[in-house]
N, CA, C and O atoms as a DFTB+ gen file, in Angstrom:
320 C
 N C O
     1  1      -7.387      81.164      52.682
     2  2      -6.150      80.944      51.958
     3  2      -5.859      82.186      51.118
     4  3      -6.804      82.684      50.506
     5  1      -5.127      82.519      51.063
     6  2      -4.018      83.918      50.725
     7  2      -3.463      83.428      48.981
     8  3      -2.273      83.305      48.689
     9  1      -4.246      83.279      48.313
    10  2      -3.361      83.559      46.845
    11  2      -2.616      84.427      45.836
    12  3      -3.267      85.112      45.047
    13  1      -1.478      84.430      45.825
    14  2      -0.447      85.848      45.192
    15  2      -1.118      85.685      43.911
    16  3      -1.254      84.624      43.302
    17  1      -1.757      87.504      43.360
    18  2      -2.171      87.198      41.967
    19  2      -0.325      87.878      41.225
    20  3       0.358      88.755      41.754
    21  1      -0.039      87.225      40.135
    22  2       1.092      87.871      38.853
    23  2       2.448      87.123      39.775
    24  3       3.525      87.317      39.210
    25  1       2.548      86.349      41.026
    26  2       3.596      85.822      41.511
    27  2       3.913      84.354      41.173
    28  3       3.430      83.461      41.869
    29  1       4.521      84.145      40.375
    30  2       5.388      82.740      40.347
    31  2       5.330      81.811      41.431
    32  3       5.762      82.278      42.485
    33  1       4.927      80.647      41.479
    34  2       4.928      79.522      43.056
    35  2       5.841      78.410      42.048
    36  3       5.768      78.298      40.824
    37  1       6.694      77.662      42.988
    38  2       7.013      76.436      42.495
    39  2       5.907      75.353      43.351
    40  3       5.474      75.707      44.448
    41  1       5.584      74.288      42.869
    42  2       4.844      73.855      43.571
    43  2       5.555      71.946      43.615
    44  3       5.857      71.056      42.820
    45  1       5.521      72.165      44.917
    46  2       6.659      70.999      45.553
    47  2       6.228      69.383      45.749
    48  3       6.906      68.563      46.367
    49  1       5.009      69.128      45.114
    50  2       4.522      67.939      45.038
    51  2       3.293      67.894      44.094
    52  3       2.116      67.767      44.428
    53  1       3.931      68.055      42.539
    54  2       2.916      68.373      41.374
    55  2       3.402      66.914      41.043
    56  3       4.104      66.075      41.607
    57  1       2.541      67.023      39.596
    58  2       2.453      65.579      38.329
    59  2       4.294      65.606      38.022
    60  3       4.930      64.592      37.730
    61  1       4.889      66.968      38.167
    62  2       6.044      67.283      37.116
    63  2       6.918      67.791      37.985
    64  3       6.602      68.678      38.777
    65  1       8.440      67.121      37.894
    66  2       9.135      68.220      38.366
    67  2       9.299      69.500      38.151
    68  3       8.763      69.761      37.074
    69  1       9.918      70.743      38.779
    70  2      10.050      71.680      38.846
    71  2       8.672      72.117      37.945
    72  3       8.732      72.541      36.791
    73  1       7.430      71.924      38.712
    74  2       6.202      72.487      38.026
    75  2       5.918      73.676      38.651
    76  3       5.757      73.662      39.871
    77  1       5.803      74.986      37.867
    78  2       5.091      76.160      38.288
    79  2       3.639      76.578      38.079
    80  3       2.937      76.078      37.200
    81  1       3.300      77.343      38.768
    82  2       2.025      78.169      38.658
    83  2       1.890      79.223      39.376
    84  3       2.204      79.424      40.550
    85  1       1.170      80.214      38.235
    86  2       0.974      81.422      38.509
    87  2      -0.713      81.936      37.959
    88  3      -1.304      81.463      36.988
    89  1      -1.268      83.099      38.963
    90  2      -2.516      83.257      38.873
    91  2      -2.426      84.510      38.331
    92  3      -1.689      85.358      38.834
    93  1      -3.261      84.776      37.117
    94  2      -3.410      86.119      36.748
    95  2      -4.851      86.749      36.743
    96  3      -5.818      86.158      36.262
    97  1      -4.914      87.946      37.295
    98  2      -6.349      88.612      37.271
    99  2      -6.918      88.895      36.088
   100  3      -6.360      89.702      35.344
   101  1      -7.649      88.521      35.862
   102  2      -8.546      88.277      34.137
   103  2      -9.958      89.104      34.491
   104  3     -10.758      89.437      33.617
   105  1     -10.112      89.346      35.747
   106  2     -11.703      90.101      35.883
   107  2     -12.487      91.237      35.065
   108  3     -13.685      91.520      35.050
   109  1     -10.937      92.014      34.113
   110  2     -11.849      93.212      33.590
   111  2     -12.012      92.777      32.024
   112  3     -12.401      93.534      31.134
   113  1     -11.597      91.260      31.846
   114  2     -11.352      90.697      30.507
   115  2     -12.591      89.919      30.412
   116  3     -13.492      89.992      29.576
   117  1     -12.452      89.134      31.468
   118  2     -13.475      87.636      31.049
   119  2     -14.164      87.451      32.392
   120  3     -14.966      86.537      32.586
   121  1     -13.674      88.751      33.726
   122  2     -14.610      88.324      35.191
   123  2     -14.192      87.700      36.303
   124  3     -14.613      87.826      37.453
   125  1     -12.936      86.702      35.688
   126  2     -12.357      85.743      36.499
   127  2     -10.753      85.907      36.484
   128  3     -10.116      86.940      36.279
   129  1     -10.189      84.385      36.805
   130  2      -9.119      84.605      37.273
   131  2      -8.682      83.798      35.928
   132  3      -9.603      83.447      35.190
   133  1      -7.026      83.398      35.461
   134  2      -6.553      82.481      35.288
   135  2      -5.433      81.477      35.601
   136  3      -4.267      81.870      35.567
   137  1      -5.690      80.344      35.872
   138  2      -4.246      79.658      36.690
   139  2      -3.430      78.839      35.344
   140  3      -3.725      77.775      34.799
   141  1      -2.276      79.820      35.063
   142  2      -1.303      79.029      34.389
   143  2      -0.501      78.133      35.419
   144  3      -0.331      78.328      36.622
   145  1       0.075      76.794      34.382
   146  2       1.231      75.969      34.898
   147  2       1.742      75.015      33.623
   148  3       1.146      74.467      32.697
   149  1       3.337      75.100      34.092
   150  2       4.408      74.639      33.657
   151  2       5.119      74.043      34.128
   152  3       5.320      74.115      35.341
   153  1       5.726      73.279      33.377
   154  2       7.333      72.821      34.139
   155  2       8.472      72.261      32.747
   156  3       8.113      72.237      31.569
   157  1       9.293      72.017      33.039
   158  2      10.675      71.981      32.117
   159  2       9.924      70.818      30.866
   160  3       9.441      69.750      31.243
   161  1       9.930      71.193      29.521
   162  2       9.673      70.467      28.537
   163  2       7.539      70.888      28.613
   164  3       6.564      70.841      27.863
   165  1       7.641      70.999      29.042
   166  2       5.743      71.551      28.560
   167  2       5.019      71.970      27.734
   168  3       5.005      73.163      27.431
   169  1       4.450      71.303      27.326
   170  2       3.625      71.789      25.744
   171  2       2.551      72.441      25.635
   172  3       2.052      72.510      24.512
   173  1       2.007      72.986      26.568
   174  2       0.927      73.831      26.497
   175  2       1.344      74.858      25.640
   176  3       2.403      75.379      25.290
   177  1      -0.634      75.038      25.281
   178  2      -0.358      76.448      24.505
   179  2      -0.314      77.668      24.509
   180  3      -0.611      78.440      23.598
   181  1       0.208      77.974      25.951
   182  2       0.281      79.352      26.054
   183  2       1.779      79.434      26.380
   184  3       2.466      78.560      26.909
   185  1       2.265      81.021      25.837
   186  2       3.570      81.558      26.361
   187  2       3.884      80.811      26.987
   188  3       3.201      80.486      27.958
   189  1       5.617      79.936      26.553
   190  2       6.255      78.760      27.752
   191  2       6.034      77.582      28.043
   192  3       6.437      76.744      28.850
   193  1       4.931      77.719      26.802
   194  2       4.390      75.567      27.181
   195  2       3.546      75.346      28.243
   196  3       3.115      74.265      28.646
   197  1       3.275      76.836      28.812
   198  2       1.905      76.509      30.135
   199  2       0.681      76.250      29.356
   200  3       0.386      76.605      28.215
   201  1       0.037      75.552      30.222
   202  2      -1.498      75.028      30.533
   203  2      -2.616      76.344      31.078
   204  3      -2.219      77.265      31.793
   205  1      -3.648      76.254      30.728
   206  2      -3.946      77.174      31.952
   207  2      -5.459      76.955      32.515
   208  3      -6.189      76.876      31.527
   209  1      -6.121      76.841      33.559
   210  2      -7.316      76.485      33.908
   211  2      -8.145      78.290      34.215
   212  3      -7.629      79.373      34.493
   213  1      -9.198      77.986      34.052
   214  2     -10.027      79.270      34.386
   215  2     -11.118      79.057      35.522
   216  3     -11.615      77.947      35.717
   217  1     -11.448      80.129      36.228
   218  2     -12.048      79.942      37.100
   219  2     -13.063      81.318      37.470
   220  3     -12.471      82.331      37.841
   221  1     -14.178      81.348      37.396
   222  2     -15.038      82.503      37.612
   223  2     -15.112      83.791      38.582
   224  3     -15.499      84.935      38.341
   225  1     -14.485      83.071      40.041
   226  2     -14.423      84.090      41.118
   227  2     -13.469      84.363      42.196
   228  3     -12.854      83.302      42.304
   229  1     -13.016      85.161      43.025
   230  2     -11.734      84.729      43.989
   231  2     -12.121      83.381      45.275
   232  3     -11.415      82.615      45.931
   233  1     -13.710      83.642      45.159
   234  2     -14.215      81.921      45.812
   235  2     -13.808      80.830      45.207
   236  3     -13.191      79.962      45.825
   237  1     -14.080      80.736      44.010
   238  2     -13.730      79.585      43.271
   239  2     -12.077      79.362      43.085
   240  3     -11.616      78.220      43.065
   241  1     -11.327      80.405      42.968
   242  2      -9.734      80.332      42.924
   243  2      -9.558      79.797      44.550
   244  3      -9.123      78.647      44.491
   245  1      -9.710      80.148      45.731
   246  2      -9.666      79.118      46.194
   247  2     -10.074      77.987      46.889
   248  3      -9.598      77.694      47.986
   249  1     -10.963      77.302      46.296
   250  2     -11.311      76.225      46.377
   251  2     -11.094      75.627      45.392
   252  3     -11.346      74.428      45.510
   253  1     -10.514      76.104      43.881
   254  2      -9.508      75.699      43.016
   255  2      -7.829      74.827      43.628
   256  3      -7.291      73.753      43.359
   257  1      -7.550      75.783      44.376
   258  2      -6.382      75.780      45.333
   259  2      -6.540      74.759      46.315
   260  3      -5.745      73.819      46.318
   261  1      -7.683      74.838      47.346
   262  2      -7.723      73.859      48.067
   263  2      -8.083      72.358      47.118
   264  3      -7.539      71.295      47.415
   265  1      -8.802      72.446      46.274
   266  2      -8.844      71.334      45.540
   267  2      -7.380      70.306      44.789
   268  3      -7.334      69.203      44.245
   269  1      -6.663      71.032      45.018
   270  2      -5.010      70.338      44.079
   271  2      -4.243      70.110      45.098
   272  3      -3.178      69.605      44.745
   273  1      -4.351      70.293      46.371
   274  2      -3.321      69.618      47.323
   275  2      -2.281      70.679      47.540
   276  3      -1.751      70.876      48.633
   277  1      -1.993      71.404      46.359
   278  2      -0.528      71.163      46.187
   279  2       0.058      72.697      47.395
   280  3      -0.509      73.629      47.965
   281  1       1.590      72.135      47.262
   282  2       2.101      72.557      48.272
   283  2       2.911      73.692      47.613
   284  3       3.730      72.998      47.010
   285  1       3.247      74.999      47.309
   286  2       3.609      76.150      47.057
   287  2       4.719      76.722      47.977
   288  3       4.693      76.824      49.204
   289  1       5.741      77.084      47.074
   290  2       6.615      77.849      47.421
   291  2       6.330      79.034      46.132
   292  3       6.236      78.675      44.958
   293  1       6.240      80.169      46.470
   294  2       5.771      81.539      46.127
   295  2       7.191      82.175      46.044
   296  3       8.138      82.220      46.828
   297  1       6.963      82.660      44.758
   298  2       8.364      83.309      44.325
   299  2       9.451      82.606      44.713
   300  3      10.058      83.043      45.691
   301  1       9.892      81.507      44.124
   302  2      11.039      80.551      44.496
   303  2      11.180      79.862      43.243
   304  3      11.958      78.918      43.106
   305  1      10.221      80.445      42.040
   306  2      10.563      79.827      40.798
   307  2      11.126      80.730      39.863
   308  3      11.305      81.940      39.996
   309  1      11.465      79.755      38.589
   310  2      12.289      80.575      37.577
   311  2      11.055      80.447      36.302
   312  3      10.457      79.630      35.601
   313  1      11.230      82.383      36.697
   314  2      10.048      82.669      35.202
   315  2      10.586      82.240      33.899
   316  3      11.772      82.545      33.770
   317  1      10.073      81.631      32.908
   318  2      10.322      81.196      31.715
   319  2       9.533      81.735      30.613
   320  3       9.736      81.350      29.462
């Protein structure tokens, strides 16, 4: 599985409508990756009301990925 790192996905069968997520490379920070997500009204505490999960390796990102089902459209969302 092919994951865009710094690209926006809408993801088309989340908890939330119009829920996004995006993966950022964290390796020279903390080693790993991080997966933010949002969607309209979100209270997380990062920039935008995202959430964000962490994950140790590009193995674990995806089997992160395969673990959530979810179905991705890549660059088809609106950055917030």
């Amino acid at each position: 599985m092919s994951i865009p790192i710094e690209v926006v996905g809408k993801i088309r069968n989340g908890d939330h409508s119009e829920m996004c997520v995006r993966v950022e490379d964290d390796t020279k920070s903390t080693g790993g990756y991080l997966v933010y997500q949002w969607w309209k009204n979100s209270n997380g505490p990062n920039t935008g009301g995202a959430f964000d999960d962490w994950v140790e390796s590009k193995q674990q990102l995806d089997e992160y990925f395969a673990a959530t089902g979810w179905s991705i459209d890549w660059e088809q969302a609106d950055i917030r």
